[in-house]
C-alpha positions as CSV (number, residue, x, y, z in Angstrom):
1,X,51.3,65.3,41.7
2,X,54.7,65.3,41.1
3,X,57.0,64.9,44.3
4,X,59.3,67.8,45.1
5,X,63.6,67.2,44.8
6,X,66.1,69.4,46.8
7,X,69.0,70.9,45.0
8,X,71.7,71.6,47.2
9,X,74.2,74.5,46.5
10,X,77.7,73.7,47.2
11,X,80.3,75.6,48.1
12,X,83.7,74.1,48.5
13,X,85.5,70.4,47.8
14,X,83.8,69.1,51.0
15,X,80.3,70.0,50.2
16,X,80.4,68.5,46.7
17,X,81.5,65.5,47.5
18,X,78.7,65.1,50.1
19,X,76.4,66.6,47.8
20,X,74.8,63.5,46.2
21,X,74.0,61.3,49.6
22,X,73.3,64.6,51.0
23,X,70.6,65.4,48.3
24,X,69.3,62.4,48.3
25,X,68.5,62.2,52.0
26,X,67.1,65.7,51.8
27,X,65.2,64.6,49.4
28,X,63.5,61.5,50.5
29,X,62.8,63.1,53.6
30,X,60.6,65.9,52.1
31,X,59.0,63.6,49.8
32,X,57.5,61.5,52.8
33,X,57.0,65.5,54.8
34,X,54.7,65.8,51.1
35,X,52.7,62.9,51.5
36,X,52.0,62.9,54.6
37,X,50.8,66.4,55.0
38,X,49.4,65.7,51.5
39,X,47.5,62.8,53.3
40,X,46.1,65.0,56.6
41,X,45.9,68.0,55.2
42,X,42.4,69.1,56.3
43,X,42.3,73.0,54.7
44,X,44.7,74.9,57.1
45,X,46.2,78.2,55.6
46,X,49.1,78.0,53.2
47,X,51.4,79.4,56.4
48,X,50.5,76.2,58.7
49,X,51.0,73.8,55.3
50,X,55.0,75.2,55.0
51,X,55.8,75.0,58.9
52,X,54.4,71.4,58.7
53,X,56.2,70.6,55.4
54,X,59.6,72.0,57.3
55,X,58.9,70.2,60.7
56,X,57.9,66.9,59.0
57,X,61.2,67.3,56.8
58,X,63.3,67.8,59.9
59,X,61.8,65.0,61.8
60,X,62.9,62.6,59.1
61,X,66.3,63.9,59.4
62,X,69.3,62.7,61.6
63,X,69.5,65.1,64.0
64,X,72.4,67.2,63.1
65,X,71.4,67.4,59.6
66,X,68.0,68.8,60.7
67,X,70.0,71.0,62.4
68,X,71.7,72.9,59.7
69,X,68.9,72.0,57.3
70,X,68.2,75.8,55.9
71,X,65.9,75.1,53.1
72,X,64.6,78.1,50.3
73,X,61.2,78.7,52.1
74,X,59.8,80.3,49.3
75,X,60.4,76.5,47.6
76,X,58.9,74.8,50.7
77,X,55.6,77.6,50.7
78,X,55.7,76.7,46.7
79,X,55.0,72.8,47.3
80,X,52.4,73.8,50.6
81,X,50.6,75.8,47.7
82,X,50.2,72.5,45.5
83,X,49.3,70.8,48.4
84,X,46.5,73.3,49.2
85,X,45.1,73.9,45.9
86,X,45.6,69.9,44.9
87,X,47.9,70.5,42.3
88,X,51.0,69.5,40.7
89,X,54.4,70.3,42.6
């Protein structure tokens, strides 16, 4: 299974230039949310796999990042589907 990336959207000079670190931390965090809901997942509904995915994402966040962490839950409920069906991301 390939691991899911976030792909932020910036929109002004500030934004991009955090963009990058900013990606990167998104990113890392919601690949460990992916393995280790990947690792206890024990057949819930799609539903339950996203919220975990998002509240295992956010717990690996700093704080205020979590905070305004607003990510495309269609995207999130996309990788709880490969997780519940075993399949790639």
């Amino acid at each position: 299974m390939s691991e899911p990336h976030v792909t932020l959207d910036p929109r002004d000079a500030v934004q991009e230039k955090l963009r990058g670190p900013l990606e990167d931390q998104l990113t890392s965090a919601l690949q460990a949310a992916t393995d280790r809901v990947r690792a206890s997942y024990t057949d819930e509904p799609v539903e339950q796999v996203c919220q975990r995915l998002l509240d295992e994402t956010r717990a690996g966040l700093h704080p205020d990042i979590a905070a305004g962490f607003q990510p495309d839950m269609d995207e999130f409920c996309r990788v709880a589907v490969a997780i519940v069906r075993g399949t790639e991301i």
